[in-house]
LUMLOVEX-228062 format. One record per residue (C-alpha): x negated, y, z; residue in three letters; residue number from 1. Coordinates in pm, 1 decimal. Each point is the difference from the previous one (the first is absolute). Layout:
<atoms>
        X        Y        Z resn resi
        X        Y        Z  ala  NUM
...
</atoms>
This chain:
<atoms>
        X        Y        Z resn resi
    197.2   1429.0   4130.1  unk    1
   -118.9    364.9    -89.9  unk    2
     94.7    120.8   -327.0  unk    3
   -377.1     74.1   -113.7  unk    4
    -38.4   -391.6     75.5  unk    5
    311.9    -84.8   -187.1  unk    6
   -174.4    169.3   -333.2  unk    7
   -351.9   -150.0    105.1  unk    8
    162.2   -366.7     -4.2  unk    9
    141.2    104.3   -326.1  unk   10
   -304.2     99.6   -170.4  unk   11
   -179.0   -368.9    140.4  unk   12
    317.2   -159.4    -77.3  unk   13
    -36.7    156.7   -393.4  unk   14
   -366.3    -53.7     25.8  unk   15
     57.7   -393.5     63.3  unk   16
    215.3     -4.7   -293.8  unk   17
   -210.0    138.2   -258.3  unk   18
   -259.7   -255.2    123.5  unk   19
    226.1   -280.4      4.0  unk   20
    108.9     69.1   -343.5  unk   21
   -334.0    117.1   -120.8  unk   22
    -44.3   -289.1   -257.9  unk   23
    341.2    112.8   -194.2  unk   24
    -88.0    329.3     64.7  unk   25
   -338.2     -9.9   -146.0  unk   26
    117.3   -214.6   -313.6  unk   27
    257.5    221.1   -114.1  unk   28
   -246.9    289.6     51.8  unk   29
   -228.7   -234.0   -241.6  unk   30
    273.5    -19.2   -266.9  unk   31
     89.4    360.5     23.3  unk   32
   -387.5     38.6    -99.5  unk   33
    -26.6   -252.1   -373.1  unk   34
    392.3      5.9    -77.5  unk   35
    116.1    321.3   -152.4  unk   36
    376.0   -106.9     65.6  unk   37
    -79.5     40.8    350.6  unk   38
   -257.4    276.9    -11.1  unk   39
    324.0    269.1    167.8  unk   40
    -73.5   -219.6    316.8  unk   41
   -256.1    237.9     84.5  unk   42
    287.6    247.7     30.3  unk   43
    273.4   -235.3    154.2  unk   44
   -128.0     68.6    361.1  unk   45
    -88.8    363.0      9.3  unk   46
    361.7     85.3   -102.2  unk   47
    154.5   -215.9    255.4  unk   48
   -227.9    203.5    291.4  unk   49
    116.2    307.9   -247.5  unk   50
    344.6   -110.5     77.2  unk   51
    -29.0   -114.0    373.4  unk   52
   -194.7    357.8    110.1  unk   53
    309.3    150.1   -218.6  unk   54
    234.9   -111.3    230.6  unk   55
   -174.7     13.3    288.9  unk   56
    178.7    211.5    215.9  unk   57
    341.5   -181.7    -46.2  unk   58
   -163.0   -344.5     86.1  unk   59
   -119.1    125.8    302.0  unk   60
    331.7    195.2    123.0  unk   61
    162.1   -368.7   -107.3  unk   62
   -202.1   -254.2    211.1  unk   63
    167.9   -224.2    224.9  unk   64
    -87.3   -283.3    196.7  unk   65
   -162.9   -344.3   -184.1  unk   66
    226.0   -231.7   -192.9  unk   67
    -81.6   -357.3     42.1  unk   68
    105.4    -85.6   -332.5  unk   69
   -313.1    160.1    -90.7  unk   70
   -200.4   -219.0    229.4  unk   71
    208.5   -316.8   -206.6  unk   72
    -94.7    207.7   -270.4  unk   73
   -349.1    -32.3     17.5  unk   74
    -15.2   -379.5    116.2  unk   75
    189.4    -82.5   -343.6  unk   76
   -263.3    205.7   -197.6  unk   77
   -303.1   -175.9    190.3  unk   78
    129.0   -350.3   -126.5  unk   79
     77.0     78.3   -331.6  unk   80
   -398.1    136.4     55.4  unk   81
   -106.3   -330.1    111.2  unk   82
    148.1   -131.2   -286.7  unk   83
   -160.0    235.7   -227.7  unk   84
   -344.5    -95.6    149.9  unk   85
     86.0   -328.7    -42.6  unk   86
     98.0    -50.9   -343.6  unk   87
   -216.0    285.0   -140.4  unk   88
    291.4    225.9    -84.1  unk   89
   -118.8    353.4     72.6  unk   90
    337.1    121.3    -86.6  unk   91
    146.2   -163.3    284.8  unk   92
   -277.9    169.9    206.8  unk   93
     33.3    359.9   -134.2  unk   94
    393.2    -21.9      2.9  unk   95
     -1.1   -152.2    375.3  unk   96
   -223.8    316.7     99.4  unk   97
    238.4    262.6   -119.8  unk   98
    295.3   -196.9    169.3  unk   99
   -256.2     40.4    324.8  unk  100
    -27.8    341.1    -48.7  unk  101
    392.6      2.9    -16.7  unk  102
     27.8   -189.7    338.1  unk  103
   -289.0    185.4    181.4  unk  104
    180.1    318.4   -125.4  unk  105
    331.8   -122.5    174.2  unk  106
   -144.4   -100.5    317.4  unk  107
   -232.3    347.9     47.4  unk  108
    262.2    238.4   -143.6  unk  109
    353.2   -196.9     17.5  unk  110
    266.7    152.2   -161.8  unk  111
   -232.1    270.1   -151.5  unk  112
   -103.3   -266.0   -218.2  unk  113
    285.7     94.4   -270.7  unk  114
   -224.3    275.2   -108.7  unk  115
   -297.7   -229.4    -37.4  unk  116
    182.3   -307.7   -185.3  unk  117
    -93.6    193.7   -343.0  unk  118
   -329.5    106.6     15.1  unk  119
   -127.0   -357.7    138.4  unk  120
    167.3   -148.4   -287.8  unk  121
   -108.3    191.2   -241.4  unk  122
   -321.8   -180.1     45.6  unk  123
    157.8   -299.4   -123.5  unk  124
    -94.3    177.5   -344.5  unk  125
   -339.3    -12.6     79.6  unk  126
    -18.9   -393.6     -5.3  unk  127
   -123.8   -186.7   -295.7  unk  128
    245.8   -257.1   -121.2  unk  129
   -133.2   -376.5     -9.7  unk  130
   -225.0    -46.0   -342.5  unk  131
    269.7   -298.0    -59.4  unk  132
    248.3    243.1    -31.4  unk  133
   -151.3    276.4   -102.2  unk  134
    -88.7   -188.5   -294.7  unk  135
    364.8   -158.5    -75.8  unk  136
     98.7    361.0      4.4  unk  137
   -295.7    132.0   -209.8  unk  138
    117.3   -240.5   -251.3  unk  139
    359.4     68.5    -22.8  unk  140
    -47.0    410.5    -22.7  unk  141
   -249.1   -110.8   -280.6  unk  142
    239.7   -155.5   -203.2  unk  143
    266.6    258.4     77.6  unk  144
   -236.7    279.6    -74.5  unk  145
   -108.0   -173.4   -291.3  unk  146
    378.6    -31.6   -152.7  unk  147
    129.5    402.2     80.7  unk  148
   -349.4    101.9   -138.4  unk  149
     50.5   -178.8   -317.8  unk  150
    331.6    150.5     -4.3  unk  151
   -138.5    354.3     37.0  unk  152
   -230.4    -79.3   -269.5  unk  153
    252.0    -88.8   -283.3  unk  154
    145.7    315.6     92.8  unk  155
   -241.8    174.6   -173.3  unk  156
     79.0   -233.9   -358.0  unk  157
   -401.1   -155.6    117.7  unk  158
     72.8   -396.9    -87.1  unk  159
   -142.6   -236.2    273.5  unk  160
     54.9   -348.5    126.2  unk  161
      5.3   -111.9    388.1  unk  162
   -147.6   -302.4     75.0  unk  163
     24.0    -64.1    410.5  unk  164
   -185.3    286.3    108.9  unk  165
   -196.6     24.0   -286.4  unk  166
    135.7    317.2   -215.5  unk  167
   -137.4    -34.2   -381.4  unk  168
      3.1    317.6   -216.7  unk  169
   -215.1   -161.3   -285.2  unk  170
   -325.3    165.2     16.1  unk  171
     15.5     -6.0    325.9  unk  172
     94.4   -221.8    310.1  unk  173
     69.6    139.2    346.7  unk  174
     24.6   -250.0    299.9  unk  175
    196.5    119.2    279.1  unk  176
   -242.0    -93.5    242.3  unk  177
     79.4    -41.9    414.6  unk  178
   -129.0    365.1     27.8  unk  179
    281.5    134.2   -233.3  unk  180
    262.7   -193.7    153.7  unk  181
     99.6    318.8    251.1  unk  182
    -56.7   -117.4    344.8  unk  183
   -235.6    281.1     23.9  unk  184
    276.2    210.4    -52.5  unk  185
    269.8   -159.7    196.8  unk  186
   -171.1    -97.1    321.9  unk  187
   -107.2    386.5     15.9  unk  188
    343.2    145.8    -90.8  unk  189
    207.8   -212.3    201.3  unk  190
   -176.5    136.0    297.0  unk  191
     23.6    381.3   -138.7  unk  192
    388.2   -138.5    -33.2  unk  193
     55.7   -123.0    364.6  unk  194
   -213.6    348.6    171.6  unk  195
    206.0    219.5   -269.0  unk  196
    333.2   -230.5    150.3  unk  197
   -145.4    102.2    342.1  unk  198
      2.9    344.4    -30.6  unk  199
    335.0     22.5   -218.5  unk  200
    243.6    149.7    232.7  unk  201
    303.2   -171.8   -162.3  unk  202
    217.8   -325.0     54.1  unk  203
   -130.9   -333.7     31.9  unk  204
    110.2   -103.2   -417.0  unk  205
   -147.9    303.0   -127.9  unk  206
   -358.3    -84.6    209.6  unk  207
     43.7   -380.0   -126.5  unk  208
     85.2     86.2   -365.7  unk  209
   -358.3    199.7     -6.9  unk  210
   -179.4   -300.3    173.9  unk  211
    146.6   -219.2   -273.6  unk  212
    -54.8    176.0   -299.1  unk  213
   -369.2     25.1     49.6  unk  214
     22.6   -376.4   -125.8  unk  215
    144.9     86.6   -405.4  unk  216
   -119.0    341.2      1.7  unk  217
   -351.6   -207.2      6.7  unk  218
     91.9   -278.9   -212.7  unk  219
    132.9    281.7   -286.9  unk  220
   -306.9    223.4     38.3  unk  221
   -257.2   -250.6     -5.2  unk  222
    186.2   -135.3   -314.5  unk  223
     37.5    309.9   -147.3  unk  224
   -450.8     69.7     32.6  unk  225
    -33.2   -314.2   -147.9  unk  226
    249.3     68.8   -334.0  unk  227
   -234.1    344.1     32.5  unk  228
   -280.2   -185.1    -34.1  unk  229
    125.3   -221.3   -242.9  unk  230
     66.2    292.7   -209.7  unk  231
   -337.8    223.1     49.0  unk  232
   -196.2   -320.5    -99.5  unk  233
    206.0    -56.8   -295.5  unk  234
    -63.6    353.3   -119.9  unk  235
   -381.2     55.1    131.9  unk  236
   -125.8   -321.7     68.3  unk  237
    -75.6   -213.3    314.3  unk  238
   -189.3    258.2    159.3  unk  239
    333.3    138.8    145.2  unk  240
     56.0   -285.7    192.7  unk  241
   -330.5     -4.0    201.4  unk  242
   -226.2    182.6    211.7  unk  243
     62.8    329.1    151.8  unk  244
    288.2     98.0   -215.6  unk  245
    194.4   -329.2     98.3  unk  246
    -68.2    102.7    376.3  unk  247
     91.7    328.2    -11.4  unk  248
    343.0   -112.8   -209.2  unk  249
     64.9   -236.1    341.5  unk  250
    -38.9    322.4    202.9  unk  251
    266.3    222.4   -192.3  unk  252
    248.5   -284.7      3.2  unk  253
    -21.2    -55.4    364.9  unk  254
     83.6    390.8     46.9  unk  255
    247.2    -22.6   -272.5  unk  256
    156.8   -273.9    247.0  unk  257
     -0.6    226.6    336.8  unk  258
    163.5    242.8   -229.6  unk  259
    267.2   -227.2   -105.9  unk  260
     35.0    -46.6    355.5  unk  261
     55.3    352.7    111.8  unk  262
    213.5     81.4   -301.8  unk  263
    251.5   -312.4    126.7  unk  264
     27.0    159.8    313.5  unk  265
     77.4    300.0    -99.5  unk  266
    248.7   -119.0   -249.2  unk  267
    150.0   -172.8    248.4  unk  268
      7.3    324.4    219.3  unk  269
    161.5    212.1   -274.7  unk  270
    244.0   -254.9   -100.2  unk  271
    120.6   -121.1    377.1  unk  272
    -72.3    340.7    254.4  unk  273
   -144.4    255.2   -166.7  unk  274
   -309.3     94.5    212.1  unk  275
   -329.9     34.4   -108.0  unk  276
   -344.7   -169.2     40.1  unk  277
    -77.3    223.4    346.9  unk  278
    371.2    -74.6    124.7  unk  279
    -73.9   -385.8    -10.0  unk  280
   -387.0     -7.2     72.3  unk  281
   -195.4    132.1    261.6  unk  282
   -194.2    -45.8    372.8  unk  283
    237.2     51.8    242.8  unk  284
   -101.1    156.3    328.4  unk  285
     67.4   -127.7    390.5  unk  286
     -7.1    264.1    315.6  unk  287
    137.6   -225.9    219.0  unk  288
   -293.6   -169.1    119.3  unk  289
    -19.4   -214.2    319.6  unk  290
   -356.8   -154.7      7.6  unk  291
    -52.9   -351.6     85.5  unk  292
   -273.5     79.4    274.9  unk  293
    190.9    224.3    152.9  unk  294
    367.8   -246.4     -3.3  unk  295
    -88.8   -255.9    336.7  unk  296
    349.5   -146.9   -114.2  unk  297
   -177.8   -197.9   -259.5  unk  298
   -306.0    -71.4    114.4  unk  299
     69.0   -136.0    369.9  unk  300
   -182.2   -271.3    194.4  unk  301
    298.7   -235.4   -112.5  unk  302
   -133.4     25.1   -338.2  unk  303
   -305.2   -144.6     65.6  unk  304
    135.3   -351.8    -59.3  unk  305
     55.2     12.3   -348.5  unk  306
   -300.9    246.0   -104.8  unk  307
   -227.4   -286.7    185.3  unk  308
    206.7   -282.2   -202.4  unk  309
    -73.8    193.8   -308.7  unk  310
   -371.8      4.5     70.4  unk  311
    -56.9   -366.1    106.0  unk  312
    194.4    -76.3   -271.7  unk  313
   -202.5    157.3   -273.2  unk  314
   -310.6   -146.1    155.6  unk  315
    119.8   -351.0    -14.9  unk  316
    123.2     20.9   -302.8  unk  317
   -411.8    116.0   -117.2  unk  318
   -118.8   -279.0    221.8  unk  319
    218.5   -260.2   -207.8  unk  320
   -163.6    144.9   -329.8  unk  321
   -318.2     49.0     80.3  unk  322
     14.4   -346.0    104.8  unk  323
    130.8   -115.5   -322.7  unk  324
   -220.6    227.9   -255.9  unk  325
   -325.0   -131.0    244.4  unk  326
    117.2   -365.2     16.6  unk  327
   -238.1   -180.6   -259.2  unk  328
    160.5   -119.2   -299.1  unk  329
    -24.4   -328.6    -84.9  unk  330
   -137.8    -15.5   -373.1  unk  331
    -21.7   -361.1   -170.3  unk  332
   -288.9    -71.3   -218.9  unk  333
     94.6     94.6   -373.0  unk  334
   -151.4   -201.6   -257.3  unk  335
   -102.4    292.4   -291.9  unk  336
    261.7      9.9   -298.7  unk  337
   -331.0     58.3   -203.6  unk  338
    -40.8   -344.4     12.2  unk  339
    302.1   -139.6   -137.5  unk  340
      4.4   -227.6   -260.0  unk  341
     26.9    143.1   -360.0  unk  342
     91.2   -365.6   -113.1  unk  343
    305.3   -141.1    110.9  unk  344
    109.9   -352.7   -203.3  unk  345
     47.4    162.3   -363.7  unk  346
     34.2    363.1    142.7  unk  347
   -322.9    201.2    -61.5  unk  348
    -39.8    310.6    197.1  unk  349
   -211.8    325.5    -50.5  unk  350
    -28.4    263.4    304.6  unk  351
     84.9    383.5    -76.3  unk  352
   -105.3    275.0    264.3  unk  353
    280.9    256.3    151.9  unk  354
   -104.6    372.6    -62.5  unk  355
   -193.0    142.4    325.3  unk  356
    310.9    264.4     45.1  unk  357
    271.1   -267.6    -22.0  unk  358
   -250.3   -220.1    218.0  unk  359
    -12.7    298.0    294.3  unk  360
    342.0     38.1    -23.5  unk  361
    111.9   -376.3     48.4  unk  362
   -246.7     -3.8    270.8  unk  363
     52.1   -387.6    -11.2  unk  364
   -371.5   -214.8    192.9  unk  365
    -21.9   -198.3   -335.4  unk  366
    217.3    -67.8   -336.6  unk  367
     -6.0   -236.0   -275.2  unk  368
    116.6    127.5   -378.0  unk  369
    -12.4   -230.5   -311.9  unk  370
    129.2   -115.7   -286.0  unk  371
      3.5   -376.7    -69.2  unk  372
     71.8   -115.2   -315.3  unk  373
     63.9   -387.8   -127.0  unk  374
    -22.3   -218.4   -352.7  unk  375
    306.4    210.7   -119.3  unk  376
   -153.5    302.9     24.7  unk  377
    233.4    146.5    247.5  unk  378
    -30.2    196.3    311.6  unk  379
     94.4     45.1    369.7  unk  380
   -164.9    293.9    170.0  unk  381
    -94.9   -110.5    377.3  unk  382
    -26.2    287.9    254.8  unk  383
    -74.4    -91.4    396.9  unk  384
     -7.7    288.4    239.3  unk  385
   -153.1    -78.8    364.6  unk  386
     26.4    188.7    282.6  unk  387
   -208.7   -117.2    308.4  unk  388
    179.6    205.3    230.0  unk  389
    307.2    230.4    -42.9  unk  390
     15.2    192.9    336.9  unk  391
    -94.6    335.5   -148.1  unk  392
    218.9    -15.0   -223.8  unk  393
   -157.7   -125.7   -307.6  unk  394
    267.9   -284.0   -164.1  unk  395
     47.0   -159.0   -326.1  unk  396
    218.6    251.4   -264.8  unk  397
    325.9   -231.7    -66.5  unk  398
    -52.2     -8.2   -395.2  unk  399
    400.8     91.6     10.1  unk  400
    -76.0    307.2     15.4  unk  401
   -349.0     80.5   -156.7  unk  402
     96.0   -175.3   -337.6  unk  403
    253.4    337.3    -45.0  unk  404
   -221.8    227.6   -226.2  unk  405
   -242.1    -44.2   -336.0  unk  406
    328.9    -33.1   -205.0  unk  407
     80.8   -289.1    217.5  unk  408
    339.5    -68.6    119.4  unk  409
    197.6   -312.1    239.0  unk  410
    207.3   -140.5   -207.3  unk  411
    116.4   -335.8    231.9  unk  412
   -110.8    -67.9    348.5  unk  413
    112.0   -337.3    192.4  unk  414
   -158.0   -185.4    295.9  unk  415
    -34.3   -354.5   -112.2  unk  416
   -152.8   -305.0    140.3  unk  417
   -313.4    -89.8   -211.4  unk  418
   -280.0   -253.8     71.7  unk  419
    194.1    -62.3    309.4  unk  420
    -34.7    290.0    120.5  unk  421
    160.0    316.2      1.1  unk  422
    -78.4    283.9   -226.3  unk  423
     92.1    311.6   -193.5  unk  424
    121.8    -13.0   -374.6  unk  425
    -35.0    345.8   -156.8  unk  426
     54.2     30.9   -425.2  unk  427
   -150.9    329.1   -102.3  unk  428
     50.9    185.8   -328.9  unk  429
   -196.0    252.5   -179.7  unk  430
    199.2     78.9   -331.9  unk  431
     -6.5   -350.2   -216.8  unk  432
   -259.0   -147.3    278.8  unk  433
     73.4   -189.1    241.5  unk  434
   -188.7   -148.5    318.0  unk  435
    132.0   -279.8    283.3  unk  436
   -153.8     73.8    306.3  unk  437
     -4.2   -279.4    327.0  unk  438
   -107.4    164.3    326.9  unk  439
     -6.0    -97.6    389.6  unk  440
   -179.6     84.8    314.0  unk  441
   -225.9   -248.4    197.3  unk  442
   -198.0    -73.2    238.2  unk  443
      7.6   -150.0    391.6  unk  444
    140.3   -336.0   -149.3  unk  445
    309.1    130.4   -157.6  unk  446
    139.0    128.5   -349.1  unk  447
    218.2    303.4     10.6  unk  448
    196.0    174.5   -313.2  unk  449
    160.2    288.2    211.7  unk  450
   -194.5    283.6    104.5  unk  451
    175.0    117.7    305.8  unk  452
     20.0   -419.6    130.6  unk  453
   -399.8     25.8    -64.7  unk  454
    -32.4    333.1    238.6  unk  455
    264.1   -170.0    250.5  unk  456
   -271.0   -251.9     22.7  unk  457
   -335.6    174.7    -34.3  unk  458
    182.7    167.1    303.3  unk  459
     41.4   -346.7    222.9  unk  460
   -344.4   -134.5   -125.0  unk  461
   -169.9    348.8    114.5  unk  462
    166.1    -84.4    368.0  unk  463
    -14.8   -376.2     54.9  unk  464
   -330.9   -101.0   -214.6  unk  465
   -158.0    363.9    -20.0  unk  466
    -63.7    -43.0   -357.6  unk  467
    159.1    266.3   -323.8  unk  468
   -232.0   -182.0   -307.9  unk  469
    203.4    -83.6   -297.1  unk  470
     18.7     -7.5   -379.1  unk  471
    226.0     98.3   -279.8  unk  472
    -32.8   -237.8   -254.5  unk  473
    122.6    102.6   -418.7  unk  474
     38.4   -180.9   -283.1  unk  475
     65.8    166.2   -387.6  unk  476
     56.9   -135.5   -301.6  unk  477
    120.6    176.5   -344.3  unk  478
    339.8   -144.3   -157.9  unk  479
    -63.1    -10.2   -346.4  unk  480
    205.1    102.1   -322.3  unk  481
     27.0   -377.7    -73.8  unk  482
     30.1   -128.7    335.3  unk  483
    301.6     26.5    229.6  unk  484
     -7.9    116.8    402.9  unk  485
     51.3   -432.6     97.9  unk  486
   -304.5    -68.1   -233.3  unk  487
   -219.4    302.2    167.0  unk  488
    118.6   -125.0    382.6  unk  489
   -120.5   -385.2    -61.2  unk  490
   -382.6    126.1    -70.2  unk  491
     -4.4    227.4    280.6  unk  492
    175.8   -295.6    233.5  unk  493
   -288.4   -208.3   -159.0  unk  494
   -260.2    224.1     59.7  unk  495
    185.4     41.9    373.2  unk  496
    -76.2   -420.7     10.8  unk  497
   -360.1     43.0    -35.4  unk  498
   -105.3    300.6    182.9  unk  499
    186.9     12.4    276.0  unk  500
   -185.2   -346.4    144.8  unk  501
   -351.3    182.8    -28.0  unk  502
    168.5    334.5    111.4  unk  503
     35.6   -138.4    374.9  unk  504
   -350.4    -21.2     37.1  unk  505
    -53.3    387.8      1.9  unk  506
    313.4    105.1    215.0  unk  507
    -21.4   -107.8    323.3  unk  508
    303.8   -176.9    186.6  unk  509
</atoms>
């Protein structure tokens, strides 16, 4: 095969790929768009073509004939694709198509494909994290923020009083919100860390230590704006911490933190060799070019086997999905949670609406939220989330890690057997308050407590009955100052006795 045809078959070959993977693709171009913590995705690619024209001319004097293990490569990535597309995990599809680009890059360019492994993986910074874990990690850099702001705070002599992510001054209360949490910082400078790691011409512990440290230097930053903050509203009011000036204070501590960077390399420069920033940094140059159209080593006729592989491969692999995002869903009739009963034995019931942001962002088909109350007076707060389909992407949140925030905090979790069934036991507190929470997934017939068990079998139910509806089911109730936890769990399991019945009519087995 003429070289000219070798690079035609590899710009088809790339072509296929992006289509293939043009759902993941598209959805983490979506998320780049409404997420500011992934807004430096817009960037992600153009430095990795930066960085590939860069080196150029060494990857071309470097190529050498096709590695299989990239063709092995590639048929790995496509089934953790197929899985992707099958249990809506997008992660699983933008991941896979990076590990493509690896394997397409080690069949087209073999061995040259050393000086390509970094600037494909870089765009593994590019791809949003899942929301479920994006939001258990939201929630933990809240409270963490929370606590070294505080502590930056009482520096100053300005008394003040933590509660969960709640910081109280007295006049005033701040909420460490998801915004202020710092993933907008770290996402960005842990890719600023790995490019800056690229380009450091140093030993491997020196490029890993700056990787690394892009994680505290943005936990200690984005704790020290907030103490700022903390401080500039005690002295001038709340104004400081809003609007443009609370903005522009996120832009100056996100330089502050690529300075920090560069002044640990260069510490580390002064203190181990000596050289300076242009000794360790810079674009190197390559003479010693040997083009691949012109090299009929690695791009004969016996070649063609695995280039054709590659392609029929790829096209399969879109045939499969296609089929699968075109095959019509089954979706079950859903009697409306609307009409649930608001009188249940001596339970009496009164509906509350979700906000229309907190609605769009559950994106659940229908929900139920109420608080039922009986002769004593006392409540359990009922919350059912349904999803007619999940294939997008769209899934219940797993309470465990939305109920993190508001000054709320876990204080017990336990998976217990209750109604004969299985669910979650979660005890919150919120300074003397406290709240005992009973959670559980279901739908499809069956009662699940564990999240990842649930997506194992939203997974089989999406193959074998083509169906991904299901419900996340919560019930509340408020432990009282006279009341102990025991007292608190036998109204919710007797609340559990009478709603549950009437609660299989409106999720369908």
């Amino acid at each position: 095969m003429l070289s000219y045809q070798k690079a035609s078959v590899f710009i088809v070959t790339l072509v296929l790929a992006c289509i293939t993977f043009w759902d993941g693709i598209a959805r983490a171009y979506l998320r780049w768009g409404i997420e500011e913590e992934y807004s430096h995705g817009f960037l992600i690619p153009l430095v990795s073509l930066y960085i590939l024209w860069e080196k150029k001319n060494l990857i071309l004097s470097s190529v050498t004939r096709p590695m299989w293990s990239g063709y092995f490569l590639i048929i790995l990535s496509l089934l953790v694709y197929i899985l992707g597309e099958l249990s809506a995990l997008f992660i699983l599809i933008q991941y896979s198509f990076v590990v493509t680009l690896v394997g397409l890059s080690m069949i087209f360019l073999g061995k040259a494909s050393r000086y390509t492994l970094a600037p494909i993986l870089l765009l593994l910074f590019a791809i949003p994290l899942p929301y479920v874990i994006e939001v258990v990690l939201t929630a933990k850099l809240q409270l963490v923020s929370s606590w070294l702001g505080v502590q930056v705070i009482r520096l100053f002599d300005i008394p003040v009083y933590l509660e969960g992510n709640i910081i109280d001054l007295g006049v005033y209360k701040l909420q460490v919100v998801e915004a202020c949490s710092g993933l907008r910082y770290l996402f960005p400078l842990m890719s600023l860390g790995f490019i800056a790691a690229y380009f450091y011409r140093a030993s491997f512990w020196k490029k890993a230590v700056i990787f690394l440290a892009t994680i505290p230097i943005t936990i200690l930053m984005n704790s020290f704006r907030i103490g700022v903050i903390g401080v500039l509203v005690d002295n001038w009011g709340i104004a400081q911490a809003e609007g443009f000036l609370h903005d522009f204070e996120g832009w100056i501590i996100f330089m502050a933190c690529a300075g920090l960077l560069a002044l640990l390399i260069w510490l580390m420069e002064k203190l181990t060799t000596g050289n300076s920033f242009a000794d360790v940094f810079g674009v190197e140059q390559y003479s010693n070019t040997k083009s691949i159209l012109q090299d009929g080593s690695t791009s004969s006729s016996r070649n063609m086997v695995i280039f054709s592989l590659t392609v029929l491969t790829l096209v399969s692999s879109y045939g499969v999905t296609h089929y699968i995002d075109n095959r019509q869903e089954i979706i079950p009739e859903h009697n409306a949670l609307v009409n649930f009963p608001m009188k249940l034995d001596e339970w009496t019931g009164y509906q509350m609406p979700l906000g229309s942001d907190v609605e769009s962002k559950l994106a659940m088909t229908d929900y139920l939220l109420a608080n039922y109350q009986n002769a004593q007076k006392q409540t359990v707060n009922f919350y059912v989330a349904y999803y007619e389909t999940q294939r997008k992407g769209e899934s219940p949140h797993s309470p465990r890690v939305c109920i993190p925030g508001g000054g709320w905090e876990i204080a017990a979790f336990d998976r217990i057997e209750a109604n004969g069934h299985p669910a979650n036991r979660v005890i919150i507190k919120k300074g003397t308050q406290e709240q005992l929470v009973y959670y559980w997934f279901q739908g499809h017939g069956r009662i699940v407590a564990n999240e990842y068990i649930n997506k194992w079998y939203l997974l089989q139910d999406s193959i074998i009955k083509n169906r991904t509806d299901g419900s996340l089911v919560r019930m509340v109730t408020m432990v009282a100052d006279n009341e102990t936890v025991a007292q608190a769990e036998q109204r919710l399991l007797s609340f559990m006795q009478v709603a549950e019945p009437k609660l299989k009519q409106y999720i369908a087995e």
